[in-house]
C-alpha positions in Angstrom: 0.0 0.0 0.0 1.9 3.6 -1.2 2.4 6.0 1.7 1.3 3.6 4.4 3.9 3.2 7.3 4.2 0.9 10.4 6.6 1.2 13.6 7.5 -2.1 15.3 9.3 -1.5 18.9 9.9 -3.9 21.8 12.5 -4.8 24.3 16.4 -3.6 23.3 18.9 -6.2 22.8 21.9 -6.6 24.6 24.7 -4.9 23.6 27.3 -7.5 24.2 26.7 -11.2 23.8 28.2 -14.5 22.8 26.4 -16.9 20.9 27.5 -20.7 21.0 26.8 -23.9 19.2 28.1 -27.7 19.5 26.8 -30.7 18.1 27.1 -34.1 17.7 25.9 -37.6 15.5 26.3 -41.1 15.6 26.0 -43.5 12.6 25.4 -46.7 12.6 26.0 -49.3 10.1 22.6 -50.6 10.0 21.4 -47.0 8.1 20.7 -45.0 11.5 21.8 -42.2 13.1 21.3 -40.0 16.2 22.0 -36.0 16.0 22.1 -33.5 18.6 22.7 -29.6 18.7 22.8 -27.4 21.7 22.6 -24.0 21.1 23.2 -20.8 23.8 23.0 -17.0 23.9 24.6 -15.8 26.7 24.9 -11.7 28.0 25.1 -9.8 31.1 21.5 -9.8 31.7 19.8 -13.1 29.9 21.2 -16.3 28.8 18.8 -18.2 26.3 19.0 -21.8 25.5 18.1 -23.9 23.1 18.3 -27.7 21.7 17.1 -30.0 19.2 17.7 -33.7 18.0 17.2 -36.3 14.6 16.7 -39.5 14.2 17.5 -40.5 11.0 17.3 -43.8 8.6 19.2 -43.9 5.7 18.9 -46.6 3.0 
């Protein structure tokens, strides 16, 4: 839509922060494997975490 505007505000970021990820998967033989990823954002004032795994089959 020409001319229409929008402002979107909400809580300020940190200004210094570190973000870190690590992972890891097995494999099997048989066709299967087992993933995981951990993944973390840490600052002065809030630390967030976050993880996620797969199982997988491969033929």
């Amino acid at each position: 839509m020409p001319g229409a505007s929008f402002v979107v505000s909400g809580a300020r970021p940190a200004t210094d922060y570190a973000l870190v990820s690590a992972g890891s998967e097995l494999r099997w033989r048989t066709g299967w494997s087992l993933g995981v990823k951990l993944d973390g954002e840490f600052a002065s004032q809030a630390q967030t975490y976050a993880g996620t795994g797969t199982l997988r089959y491969h033929w």
